[in-house]
C-alpha positions in Angstrom: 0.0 0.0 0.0 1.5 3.6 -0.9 2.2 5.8 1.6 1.1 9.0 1.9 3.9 12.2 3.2 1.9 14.5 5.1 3.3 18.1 5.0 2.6 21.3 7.3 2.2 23.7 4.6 1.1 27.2 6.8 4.2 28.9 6.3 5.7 26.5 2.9 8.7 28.3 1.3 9.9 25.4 -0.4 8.4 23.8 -3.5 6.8 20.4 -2.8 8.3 17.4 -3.5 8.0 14.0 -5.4 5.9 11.2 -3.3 4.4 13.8 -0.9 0.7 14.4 -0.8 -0.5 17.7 -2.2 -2.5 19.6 0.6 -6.2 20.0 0.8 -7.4 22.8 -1.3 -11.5 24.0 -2.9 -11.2 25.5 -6.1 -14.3 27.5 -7.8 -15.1 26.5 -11.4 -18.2 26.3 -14.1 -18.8 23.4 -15.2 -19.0 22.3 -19.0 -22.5 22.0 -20.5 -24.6 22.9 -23.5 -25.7 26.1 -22.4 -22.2 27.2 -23.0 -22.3 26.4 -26.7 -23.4 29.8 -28.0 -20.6 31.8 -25.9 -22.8 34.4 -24.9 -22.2 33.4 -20.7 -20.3 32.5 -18.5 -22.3 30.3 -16.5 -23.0 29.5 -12.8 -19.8 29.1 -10.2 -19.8 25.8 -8.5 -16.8 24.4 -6.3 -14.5 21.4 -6.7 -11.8 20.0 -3.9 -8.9 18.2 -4.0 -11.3 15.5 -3.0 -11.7 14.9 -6.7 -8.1 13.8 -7.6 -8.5 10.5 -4.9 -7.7 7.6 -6.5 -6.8 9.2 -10.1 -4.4 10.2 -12.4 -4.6 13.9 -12.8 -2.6 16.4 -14.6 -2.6 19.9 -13.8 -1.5 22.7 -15.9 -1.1 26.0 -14.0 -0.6 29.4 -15.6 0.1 32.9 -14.2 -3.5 34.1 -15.8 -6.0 33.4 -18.6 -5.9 35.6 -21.8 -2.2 36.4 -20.9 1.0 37.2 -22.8 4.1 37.2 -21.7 6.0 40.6 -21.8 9.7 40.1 -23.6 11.3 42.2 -20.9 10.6 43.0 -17.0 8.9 46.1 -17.6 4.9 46.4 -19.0 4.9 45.9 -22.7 5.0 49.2 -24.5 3.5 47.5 -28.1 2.3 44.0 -29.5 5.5 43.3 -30.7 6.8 43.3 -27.5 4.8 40.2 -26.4 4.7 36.1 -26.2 1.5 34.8 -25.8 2.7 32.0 -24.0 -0.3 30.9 -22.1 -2.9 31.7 -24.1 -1.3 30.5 -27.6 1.6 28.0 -26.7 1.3 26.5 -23.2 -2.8 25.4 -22.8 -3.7 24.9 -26.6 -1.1 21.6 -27.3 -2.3 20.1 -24.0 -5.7 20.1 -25.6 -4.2 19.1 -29.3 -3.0 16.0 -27.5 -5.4 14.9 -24.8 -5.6 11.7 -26.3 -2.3 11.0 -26.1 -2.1 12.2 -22.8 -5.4 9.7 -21.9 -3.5 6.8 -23.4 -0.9 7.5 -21.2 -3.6 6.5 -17.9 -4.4 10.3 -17.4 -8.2 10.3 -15.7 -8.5 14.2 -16.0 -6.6 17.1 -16.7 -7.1 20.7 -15.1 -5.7 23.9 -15.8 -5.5 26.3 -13.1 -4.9 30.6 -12.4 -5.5 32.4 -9.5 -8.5 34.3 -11.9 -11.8 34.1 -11.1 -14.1 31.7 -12.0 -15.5 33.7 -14.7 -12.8 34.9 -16.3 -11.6 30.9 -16.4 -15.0 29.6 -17.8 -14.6 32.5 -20.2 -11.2 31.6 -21.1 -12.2 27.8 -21.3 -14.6 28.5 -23.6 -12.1 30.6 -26.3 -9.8 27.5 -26.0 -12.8 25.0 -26.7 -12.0 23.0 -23.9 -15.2 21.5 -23.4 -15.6 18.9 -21.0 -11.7 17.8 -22.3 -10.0 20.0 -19.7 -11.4 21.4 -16.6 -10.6 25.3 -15.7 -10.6 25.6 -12.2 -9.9 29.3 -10.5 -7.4 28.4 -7.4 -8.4 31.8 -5.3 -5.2 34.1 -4.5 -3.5 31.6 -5.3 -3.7 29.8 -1.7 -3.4 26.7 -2.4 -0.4 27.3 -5.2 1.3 29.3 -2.5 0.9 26.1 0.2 3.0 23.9 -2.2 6.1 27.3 -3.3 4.1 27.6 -6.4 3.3 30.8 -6.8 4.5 33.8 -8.8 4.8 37.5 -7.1 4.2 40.2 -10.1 3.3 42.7 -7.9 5.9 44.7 -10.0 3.9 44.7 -12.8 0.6 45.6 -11.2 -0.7 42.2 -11.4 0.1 40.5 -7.5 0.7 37.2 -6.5 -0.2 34.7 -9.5 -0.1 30.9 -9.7 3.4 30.2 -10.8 3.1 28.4 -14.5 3.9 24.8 -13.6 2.7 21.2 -14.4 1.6 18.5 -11.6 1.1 14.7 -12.0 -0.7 13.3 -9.3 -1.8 9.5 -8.5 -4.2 9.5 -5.9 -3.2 13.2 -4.2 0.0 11.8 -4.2 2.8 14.1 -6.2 4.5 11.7 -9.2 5.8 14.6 -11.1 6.1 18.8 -10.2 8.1 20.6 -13.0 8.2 24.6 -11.9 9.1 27.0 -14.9 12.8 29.2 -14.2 11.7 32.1 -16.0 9.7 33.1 -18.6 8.5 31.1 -21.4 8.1 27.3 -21.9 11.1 24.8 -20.8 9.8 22.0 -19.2 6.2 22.5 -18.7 5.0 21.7 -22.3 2.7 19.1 -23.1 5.7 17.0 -24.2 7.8 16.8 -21.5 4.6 15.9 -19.6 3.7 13.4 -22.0 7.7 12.2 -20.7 6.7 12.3 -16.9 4.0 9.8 -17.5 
């Protein structure tokens, strides 16, 4: 039988490790339905916890913020040429170009996650055409990011404390993979080197 770590994670500066259990966390999300077809709403909050990755497979993808681009130097971006749409053009969109090799691979579900409302996520879920494919969940202030080191602080650019962009693989709550991006851009939290980790 596996064993499960359990972590004090109050006061976490460290990023969380291989083989420990993630903490417990609720997330707020809309879930996918038909009424979201036409695009014209958002539709109605509900919440999801960590309950929901027991005894699964899960992936989860986890950007600074929906509808972002990244700025090509520290400072705001001062024209569109200035700007790498990582999350919203080359970070979420191959995860959903290959979910079934991702499936193949034993995955149960896949989540993407931003410290942005749920809203703004079931708004952004439904420009990616995720569907029912991948779940956009809104992990609020980025609490339960922050309880595992994963968070981001771009209070320099106006924008706070974000979800750091990083990839989890858990197998029943219990951490198989955590792959935290250095910088900016897309080293090893493409859907690639996550199909790798699997």
């Amino acid at each position: 039988m596996a064993t499960h770590v359990l972590i004090d994670t109050r006061f976490r500066n460290q990023t969380i490790q291989i083989g420990e259990t993630v903490p417990s966390g609720t997330f707020s999300y809309v879930k996918w339905g038909p009424e979201l077809e036409d695009k014209l709403a958002c539709g109605v909050p509900t919440t999801l916890s960590t309950d929901a990755f027991k005894g699964k497979k899960v992936v989860i993808i986890s950007v600074p913020g929906a509808f972002t681009v990244r700025p090509s130097f520290q400072t705001r971006p001062r024209a569109p040429t200035d700007t790498i749409p990582t999350c919203h053009v080359n970070h979420l969109p191959p995860y959903l170009a290959k979910i079934d090799e991702l499936k193949s691979k034993g995955v149960d579900h896949i989540y993407v996650l931003a410290a942005n409302d749920a809203f703004v996520m079931s708004g952004w879920a439904i420009a990616q055409g995720l569907k029912d494919k991948i779940t956009a969940i809104s992990d609020t202030y980025a609490k339960w990011s922050e309880s595992m080191g994963l968070t981001l602080d771009l209070t320099g650019m106006g924008l706070g404390v974000r979800t750091a962009r990083y990839v989890l693989i858990l197998d029943d709550l219990k951490v198989v993979s955590v792959e935290k991006e250095p910088g900016p851009g897309l080293t090893n939290t493409d859907v690639d080197t996550t199909l790798s980790k699997l």
